[in-house]
C-alpha positions in Angstrom: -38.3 55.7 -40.8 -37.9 51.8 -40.6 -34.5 51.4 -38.0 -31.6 49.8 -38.8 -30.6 46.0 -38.3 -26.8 46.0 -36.8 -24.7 44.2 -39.0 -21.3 44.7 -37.9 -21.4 41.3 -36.2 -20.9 39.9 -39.9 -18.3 42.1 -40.9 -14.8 39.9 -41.6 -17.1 36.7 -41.2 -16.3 33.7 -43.3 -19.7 32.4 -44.3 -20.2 29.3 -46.2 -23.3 29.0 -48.4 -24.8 25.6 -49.6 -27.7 25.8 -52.4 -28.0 24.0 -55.7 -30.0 26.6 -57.5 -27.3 29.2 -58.4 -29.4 32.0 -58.4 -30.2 31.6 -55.0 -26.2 31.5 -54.0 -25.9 34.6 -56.1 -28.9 36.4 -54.1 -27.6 35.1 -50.6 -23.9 35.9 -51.9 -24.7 39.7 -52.5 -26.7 40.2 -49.2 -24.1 39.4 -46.5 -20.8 40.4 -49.1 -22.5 44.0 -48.9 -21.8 44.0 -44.7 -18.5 42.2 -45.1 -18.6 38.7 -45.0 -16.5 36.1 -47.0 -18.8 33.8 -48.7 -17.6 30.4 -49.7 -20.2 28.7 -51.8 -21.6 24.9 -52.6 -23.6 23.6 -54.8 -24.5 20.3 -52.6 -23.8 18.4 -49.7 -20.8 17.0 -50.8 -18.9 20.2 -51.7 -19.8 21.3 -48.8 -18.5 18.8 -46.2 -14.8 19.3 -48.4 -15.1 22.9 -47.7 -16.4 23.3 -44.2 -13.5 23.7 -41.7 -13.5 25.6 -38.6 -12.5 28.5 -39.9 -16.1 29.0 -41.0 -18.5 31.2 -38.4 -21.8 30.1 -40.5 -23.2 27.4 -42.3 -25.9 29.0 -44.6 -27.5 25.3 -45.6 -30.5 24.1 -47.8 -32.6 21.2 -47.1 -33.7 19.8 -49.9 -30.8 18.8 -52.7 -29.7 16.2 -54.5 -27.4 13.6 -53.1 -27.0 14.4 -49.3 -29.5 16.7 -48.3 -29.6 19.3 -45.3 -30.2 17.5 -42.4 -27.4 14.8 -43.8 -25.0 17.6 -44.2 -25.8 18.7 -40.9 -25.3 16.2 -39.1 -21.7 15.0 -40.6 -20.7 18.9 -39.9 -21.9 18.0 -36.3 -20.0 14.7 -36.3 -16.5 16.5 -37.2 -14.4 18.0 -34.5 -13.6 20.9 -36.9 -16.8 22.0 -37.4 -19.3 20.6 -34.7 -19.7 23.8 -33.1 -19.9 26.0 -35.9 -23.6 27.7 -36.1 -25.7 26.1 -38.6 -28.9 28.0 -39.8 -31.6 26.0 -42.3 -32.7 28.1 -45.5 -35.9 26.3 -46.4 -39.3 26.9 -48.0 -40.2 23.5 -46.3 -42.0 26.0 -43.2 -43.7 24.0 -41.0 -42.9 22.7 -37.1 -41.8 19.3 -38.4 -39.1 20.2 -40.4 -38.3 23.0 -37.7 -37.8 20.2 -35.0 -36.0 18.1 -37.3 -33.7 20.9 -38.4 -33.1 21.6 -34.7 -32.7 17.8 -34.0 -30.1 17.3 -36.2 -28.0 20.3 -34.4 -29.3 23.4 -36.5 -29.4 26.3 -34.3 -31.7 28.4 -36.5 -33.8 28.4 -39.9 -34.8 30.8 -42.4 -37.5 30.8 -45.0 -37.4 31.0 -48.7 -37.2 33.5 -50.0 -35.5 34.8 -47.1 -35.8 38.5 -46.1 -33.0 40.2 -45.9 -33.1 42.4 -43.0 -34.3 39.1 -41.1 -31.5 37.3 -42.6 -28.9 39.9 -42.2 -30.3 39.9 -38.2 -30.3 35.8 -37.7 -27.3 35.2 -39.5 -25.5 38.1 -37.0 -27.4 36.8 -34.4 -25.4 33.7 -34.7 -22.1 35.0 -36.0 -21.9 36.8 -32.8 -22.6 34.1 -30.4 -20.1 31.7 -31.8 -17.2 35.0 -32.1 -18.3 35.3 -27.8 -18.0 32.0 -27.5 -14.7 30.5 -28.9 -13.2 34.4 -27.6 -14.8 32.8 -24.1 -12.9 29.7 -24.6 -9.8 31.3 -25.8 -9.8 33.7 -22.6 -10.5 30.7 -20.1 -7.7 28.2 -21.6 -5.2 31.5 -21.2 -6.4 31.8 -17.6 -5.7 27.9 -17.1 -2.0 28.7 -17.8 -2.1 31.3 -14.8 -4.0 29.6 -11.8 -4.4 25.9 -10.9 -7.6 23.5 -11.1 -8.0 24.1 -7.6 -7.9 27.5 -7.8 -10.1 27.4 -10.7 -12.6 25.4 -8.6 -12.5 27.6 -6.0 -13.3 30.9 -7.8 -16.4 29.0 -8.8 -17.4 27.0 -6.2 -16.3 29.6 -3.3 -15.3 27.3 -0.3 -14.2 27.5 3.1 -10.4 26.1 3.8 -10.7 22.6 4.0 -8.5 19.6 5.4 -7.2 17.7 2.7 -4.5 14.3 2.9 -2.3 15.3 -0.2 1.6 14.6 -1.1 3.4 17.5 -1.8 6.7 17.6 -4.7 8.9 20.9 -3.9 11.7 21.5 -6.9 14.3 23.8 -7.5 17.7 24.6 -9.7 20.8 23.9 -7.9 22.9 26.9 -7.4 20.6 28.8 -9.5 21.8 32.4 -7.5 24.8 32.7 -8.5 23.1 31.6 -11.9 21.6 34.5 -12.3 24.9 36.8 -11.7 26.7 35.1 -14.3 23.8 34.8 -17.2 22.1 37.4 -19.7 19.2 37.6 -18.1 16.6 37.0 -20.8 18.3 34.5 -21.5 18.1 32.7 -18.3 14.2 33.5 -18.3 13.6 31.6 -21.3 15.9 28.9 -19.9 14.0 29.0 -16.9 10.4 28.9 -18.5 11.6 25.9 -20.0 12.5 23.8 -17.6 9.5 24.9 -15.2 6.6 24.2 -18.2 8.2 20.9 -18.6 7.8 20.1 -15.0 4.4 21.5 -14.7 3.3 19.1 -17.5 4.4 16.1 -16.6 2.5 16.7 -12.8 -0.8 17.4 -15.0 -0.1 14.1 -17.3 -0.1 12.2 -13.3 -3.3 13.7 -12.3 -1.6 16.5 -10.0 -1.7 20.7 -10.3 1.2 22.7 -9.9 0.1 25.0 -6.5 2.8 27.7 -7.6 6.1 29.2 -8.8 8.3 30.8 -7.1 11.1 31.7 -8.7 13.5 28.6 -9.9 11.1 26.3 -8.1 7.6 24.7 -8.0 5.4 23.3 -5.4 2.7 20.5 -7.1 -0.1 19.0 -4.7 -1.5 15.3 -5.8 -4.6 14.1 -4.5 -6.5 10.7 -4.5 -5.8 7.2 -5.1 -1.8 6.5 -5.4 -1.2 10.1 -4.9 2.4 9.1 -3.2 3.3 7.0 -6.7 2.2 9.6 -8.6 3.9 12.4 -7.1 7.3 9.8 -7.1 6.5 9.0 -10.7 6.7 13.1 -12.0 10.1 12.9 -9.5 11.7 10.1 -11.6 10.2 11.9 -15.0 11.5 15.5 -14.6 14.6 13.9 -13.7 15.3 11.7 -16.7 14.2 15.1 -18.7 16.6 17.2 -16.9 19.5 14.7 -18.2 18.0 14.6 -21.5 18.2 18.2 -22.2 20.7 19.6 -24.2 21.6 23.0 -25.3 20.6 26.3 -23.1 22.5 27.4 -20.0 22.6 24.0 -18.4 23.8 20.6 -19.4 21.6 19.4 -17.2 19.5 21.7 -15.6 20.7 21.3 -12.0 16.7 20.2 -10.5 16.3 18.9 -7.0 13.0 17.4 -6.0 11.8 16.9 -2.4 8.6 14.8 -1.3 6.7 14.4 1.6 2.9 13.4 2.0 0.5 14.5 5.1 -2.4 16.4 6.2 -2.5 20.2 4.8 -5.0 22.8 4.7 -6.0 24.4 1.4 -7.6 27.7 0.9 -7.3 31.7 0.5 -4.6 33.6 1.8 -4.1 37.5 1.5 -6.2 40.8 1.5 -9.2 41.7 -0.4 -7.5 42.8 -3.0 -4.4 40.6 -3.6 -5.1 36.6 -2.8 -4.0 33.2 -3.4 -5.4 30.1 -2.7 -2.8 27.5 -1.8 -1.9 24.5 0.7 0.0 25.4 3.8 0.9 23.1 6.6 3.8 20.9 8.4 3.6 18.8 5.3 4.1 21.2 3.0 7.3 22.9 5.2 8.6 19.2 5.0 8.6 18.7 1.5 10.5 21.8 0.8 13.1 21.1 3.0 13.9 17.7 1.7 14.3 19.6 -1.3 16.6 21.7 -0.3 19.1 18.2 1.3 18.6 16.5 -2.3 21.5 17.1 -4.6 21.5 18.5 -8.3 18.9 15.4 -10.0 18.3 13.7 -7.1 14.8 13.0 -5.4 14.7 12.6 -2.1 11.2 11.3 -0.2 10.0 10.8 3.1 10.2 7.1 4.1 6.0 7.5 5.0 5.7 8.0 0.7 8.7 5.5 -0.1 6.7 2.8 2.1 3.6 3.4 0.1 5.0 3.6 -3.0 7.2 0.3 -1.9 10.8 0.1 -1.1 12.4 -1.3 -3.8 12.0 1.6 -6.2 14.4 3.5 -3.2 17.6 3.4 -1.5 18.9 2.6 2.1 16.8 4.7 4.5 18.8 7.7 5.7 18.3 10.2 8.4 18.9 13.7 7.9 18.0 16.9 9.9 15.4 19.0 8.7 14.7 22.6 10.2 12.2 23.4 12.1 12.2 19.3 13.4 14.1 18.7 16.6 14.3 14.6 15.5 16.2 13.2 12.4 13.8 11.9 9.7 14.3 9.1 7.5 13.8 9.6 3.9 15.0 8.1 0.9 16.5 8.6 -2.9 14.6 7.8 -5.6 16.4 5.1 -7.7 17.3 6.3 -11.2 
């Protein structure tokens, strides 16, 4: 009894099909519509390249036709954002290892002979339906799991270091008054309110090169590293606050956000049991930064006169000294000009 080839990779595939001799489009039509695939079909190179989108998961491609031929077509597939990585697989009679590199050169991943056999057709073209579906459902599952942990974070599941010792400046927001926010407001809609205003923050520190650390509740703590990591962090201060009095509509008019910003030396790494863990930034630093956010007002950004003298003085006010808990000496910060 000869076994079975699986076919179920091909089932709901969208399979486009290039030939210029109909009978063969008919022939390769009928094999993969019988295990449920969508065929589109082309009758040259040109038909194909208006066809081919990325909604395709295989290029089923002749080599020799007239006009562009199959290592033309393959290429400009390659070329196009919408379909470069699409699986490409060379149907040929032109069997020999030249044309086999060349195919593979020009970004095939596969060929088949003419006439093709069907159960070795059937088990390619799978083959590489199934790769790509793992693939893009690979790349779909990682972007979704970039919206729940940070870079760092997703460096360190990788990478597995020990806590290191890292000079970073620290921005610490939060909603004025948002407690008593949250007694007087429906509260799904306050969470869609409040996703709002955090997703905006957490996008303008990844447009300036920093990572959001966490959330916790109606605030955020973002770490910036590097080169003009102070003018950065100073730069998302200024931005979130112009967006805040730009909003309109929701439960706020503005959202009541107060930033705080210090810079120092912090220690980054995992925190928790073996079954529950975060990898975060903890140190004096850190403490510092939250505190200043809790003595600046509703939009108001307040810094540590260490970043304001990096950054340079003249984008800040007159130096002021405020207590901070957990410091038994005032310290001098500044507000952002807005």
């Amino acid at each position: 009894m000869t076994a079975s080839v699986p076919t179920s990779d091909l089932a709901g595939s969208r399979i486009l099909v290039v030939d210029d001799t109909p009978m063969v489009r008919r022939a390769l039509r009928s094999v993969l519509t019988s295990v449920g695939a969508t065929v589109i079909e082309a009758a040259d190179g040109a038909e194909a390249l208006r066809l081919a989108d990325d909604s395709l998961d295989l290029v089923l491609l002749d080599w020799e036709m007239p006009g562009l031929s199959g290592i033309e077509v393959c290429g400009a597939l390659r070329s196009d954002p919408g379909t470069a990585d699409v699986p490409i697989c060379i149907v040929t009679g032109l069997d020999d290892d030249h044309h086999h590199a060349a195919a593979l050169a020009a970004g095939a991943q596969d060929f088949v002979s003419k006439p093709p056999e069907v159960r070795i057709l059937r088990a390619r073209a799978g083959n590489l339906v199934g790769r790509y579906r793992a693939e893009r459902e690979n790349r779909r599952l990682v972007e979704q799991l970039a919206r729940y942990v940070s870079s760092a974070t997703a460096r360190q599941a990788h990478a597995h270091r020990a806590a290191e010792r890292l000079d970073a400046t620290l921005l610490f927001s939060d909603l004025r008054g948002f407690t008593s926010t949250t007694r007087q407001q429906d509260l799904p809609v306050l969470h869609e309110a409040l996703n709002t205003v955090l997703a905006r923050q957490a996008e303008l520190v990844r447009d300036h090169g920093g990572y959001v650390d966490k959330f916790a509740g109606d605030g955020m703590l973002a770490v910036f590293e590097g080169r003009d990591a102070g003018s950065r962090a100073c730069a998302v201060g200024a931005a979130i606050v112009d967006w805040a009095r730009g909003w309109q509509g929701g439960i706020w008019d503005p959202p009541p956000v107060a930033i705080g910003i210090h810079g120092g030396t912090v220690v980054r790494g995992d925190l928790g049991s073996a079954s529950r863990r975060e990898f975060t930034v903890i140190g004096h630093a850190v403490n510092v930064a939250a505190r200043l956010c809790g003595v600046a007002g509703s939009l108001e950004v307040v810094v540590s006169d260490e970043v304001a003298t990096e950054v340079g003085l003249l984008a800040f006010g007159d130096a002021q000294q405020v207590m901070v808990k957990g410091l038994e000496q005032p310290l001098v910060v500044r507000r952002l000009r807005r």
